[in-house]
C-alpha positions in Angstrom: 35.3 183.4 -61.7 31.7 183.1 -63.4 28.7 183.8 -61.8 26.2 181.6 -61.1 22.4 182.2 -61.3 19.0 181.4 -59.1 15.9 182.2 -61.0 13.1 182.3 -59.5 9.6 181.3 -60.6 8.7 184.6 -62.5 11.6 184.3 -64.7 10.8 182.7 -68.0 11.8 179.4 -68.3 13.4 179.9 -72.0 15.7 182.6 -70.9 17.0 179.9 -68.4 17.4 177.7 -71.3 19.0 180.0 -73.3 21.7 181.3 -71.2 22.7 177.3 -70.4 23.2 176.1 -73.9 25.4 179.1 -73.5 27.1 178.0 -71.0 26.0 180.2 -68.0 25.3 178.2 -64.8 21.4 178.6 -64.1 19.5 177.5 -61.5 15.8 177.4 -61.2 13.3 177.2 -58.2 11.4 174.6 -59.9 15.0 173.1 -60.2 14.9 172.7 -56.7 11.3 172.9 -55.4 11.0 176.3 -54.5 9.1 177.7 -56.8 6.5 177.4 -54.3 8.3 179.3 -52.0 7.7 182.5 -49.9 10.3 185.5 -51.6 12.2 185.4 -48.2 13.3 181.4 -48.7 13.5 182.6 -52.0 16.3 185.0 -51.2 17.5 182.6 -48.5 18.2 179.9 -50.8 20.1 182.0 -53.6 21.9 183.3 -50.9 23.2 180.4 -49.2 23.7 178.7 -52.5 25.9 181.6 -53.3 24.3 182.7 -56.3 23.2 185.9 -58.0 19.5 186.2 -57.6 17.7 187.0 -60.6 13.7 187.9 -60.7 11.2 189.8 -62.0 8.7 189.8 -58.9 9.0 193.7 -57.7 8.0 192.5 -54.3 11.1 190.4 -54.3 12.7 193.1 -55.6 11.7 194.9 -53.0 12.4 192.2 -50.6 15.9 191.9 -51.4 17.2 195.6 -51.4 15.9 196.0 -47.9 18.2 193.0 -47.7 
């Protein structure tokens, strides 16, 4: 089974683009307009979408290993 990916907003949007024409099943927050969003509906929203959460926010970071 392949993973699947929720980048955030601090995640360049050409890595994003790379790893698709690649086939690797990205999604964005602007994708789904959360890239707005507090870090907490952040991790809520890869979460319940099942996906991997990928940033480089370290307060989301943070965020999430409390998790």
């Amino acid at each position: 089974m392949a993973l699947s990916f929720y980048f955030d907003q601090h995640v360049p949007a050409a890595i994003a683009h790379a790893l698709r024409l690649r086939g690797v099943n990205v999604l964005q927050a602007f994708d789904d307009g959360h890239d707005r969003a507090e870090d907490e509906q952040v991790l809520l929203r890869a979460t319940t979408l099942a996906r991997v959460l990928f940033t480089q926010d370290e307060d989301l970071l943070a965020l999430a290993h409390r998790y």
